[in-house]
C-alpha positions in Angstrom: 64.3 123.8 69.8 63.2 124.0 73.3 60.2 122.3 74.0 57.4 124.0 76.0 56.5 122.0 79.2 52.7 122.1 80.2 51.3 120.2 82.9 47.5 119.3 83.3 45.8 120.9 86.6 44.0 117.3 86.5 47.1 115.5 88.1 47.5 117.3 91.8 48.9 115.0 94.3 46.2 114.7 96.6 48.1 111.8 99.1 51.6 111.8 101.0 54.6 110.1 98.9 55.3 106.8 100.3 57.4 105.0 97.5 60.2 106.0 95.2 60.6 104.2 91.6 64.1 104.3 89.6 63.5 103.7 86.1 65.9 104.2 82.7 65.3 105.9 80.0 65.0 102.6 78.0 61.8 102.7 79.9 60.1 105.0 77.3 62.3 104.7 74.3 64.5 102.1 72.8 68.2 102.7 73.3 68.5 102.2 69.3 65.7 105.0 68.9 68.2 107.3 71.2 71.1 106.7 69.4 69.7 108.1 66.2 68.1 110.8 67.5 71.5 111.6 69.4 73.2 111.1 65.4 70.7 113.1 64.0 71.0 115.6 66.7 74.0 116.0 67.8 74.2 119.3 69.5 70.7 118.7 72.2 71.5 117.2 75.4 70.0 113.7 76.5 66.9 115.0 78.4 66.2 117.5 75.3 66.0 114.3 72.9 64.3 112.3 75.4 61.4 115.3 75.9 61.0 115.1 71.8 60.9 111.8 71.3 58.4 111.7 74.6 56.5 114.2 73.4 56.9 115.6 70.1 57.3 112.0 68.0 54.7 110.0 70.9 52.4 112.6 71.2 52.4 112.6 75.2 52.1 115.8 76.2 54.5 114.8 79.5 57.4 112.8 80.4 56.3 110.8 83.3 58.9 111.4 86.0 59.5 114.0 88.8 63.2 113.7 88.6 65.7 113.2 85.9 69.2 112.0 86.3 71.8 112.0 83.3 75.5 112.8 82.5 76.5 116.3 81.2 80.0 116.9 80.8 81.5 114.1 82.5 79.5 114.4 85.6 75.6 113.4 86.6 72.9 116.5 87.0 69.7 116.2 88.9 66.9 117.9 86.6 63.3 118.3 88.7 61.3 117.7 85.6 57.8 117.2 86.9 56.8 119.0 89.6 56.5 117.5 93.0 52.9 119.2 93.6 51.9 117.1 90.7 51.5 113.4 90.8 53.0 111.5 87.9 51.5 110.6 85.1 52.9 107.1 84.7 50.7 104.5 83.3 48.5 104.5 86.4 47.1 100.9 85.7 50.4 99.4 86.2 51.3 101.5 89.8 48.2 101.4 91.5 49.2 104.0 94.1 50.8 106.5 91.6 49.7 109.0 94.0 52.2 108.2 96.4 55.4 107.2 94.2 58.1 109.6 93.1 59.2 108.5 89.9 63.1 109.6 88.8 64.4 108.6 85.8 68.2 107.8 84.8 69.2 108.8 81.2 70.5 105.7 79.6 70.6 101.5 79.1 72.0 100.1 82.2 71.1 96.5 80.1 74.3 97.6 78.2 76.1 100.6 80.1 77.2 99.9 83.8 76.4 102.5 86.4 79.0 104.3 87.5 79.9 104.7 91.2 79.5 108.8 90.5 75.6 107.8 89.3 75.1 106.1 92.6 76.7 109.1 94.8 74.9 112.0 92.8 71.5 109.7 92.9 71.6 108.8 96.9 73.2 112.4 97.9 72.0 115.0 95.6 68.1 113.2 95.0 67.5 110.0 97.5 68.4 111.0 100.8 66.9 113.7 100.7 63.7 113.3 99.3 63.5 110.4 102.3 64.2 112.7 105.0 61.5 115.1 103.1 58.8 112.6 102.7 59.6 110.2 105.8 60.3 107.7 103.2 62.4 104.4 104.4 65.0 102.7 102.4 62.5 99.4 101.8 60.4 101.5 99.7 62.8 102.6 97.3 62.2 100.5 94.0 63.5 99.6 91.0 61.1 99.1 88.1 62.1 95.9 87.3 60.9 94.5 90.9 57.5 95.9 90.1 56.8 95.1 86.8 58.2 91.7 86.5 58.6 91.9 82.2 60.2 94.3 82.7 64.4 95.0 82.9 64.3 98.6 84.0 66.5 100.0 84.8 68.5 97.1 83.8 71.1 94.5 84.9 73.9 96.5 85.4 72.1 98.9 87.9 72.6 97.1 91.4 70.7 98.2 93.7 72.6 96.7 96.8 75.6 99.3 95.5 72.8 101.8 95.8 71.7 100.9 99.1 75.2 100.9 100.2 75.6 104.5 98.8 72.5 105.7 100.4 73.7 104.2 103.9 76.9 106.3 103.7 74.5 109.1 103.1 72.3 109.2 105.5 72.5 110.4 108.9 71.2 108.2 111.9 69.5 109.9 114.1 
């Protein structure tokens, strides 16, 4: 079942993005809760099952990222899931400037799973770099959930974000 997408004309991005956010799909639902979805439905993709439990079993009518990154096939795609016009619709009491953030999502528990060096070369090539050549965005404002929300773990211990630095600095071109 394909689920419709519909986003509210309330939501325009009105201010330049400054900040990106990595988060995990553990973010918004329990890795238990994924795993029986994925038993129960075996033949949908992660980011299908994460858009029904999202918004079919939670009643949101949006996931709350701009980009989505998980593993098809033995290799990492890059989905554009909100638009970019549109700010996010992440809990805007927690991120006061929501309005300039870029929120991307990785598919999975890096609590339990650890990231693979292919998720860090697909993330800082394919996603990172250039969205901060786009948006004049420097390395220092790239975050990880976890350093934001402080109870948090997203998107978890085994996501290093020094590897990802070091990925984004073989990326990017010095000008």
């Amino acid at each position: 079942m394909k689920i419709p997408l519909i986003f509210k004309k309330e939501f325009p991005n009105t201010k330049p993005y400054k900040y990106i956010f990595i988060h995990s799909s553990e973010c918004i639902i329990d890795n238990h809760e994924l795993m029986n979805l994925r038993k129960e439905n075996k033949n949908k993709d992660q980011l299908e099952l994460l858009k029904y439990y999202w918004i079919i079993q939670k009643k949101n009518y949006d996931l709350p990222f701009h980009y989505v990154v998980h593993n098809v096939d033995d290799d990492y795609h890059v989905v554009q899931y909100r638009p970019i016009v549109y700010h996010s619709v992440y809990y805007d009491k927690l991120f006061k400037h929501n309005q300039e953030i870029i929120h991307i999502c990785l598919i999975g528990d890096y609590n339990i799973q650890m990231a693979t060096p292919r998720l860090y070369d697909v993330l800082s090539y394919r996603l990172l770099v250039p969205l901060m050549y786009t948006y004049n965005i420097n390395l220092n404002r790239i975050f990880l959930h976890s350093e934001i929300e402080k109870n948090s773990k997203c998107p978890g211990d085994l996501f290093i974000k020094q590897v990802l630095y070091a990925r984004i600095q073989k990326f990017l071109i010095h000008r």
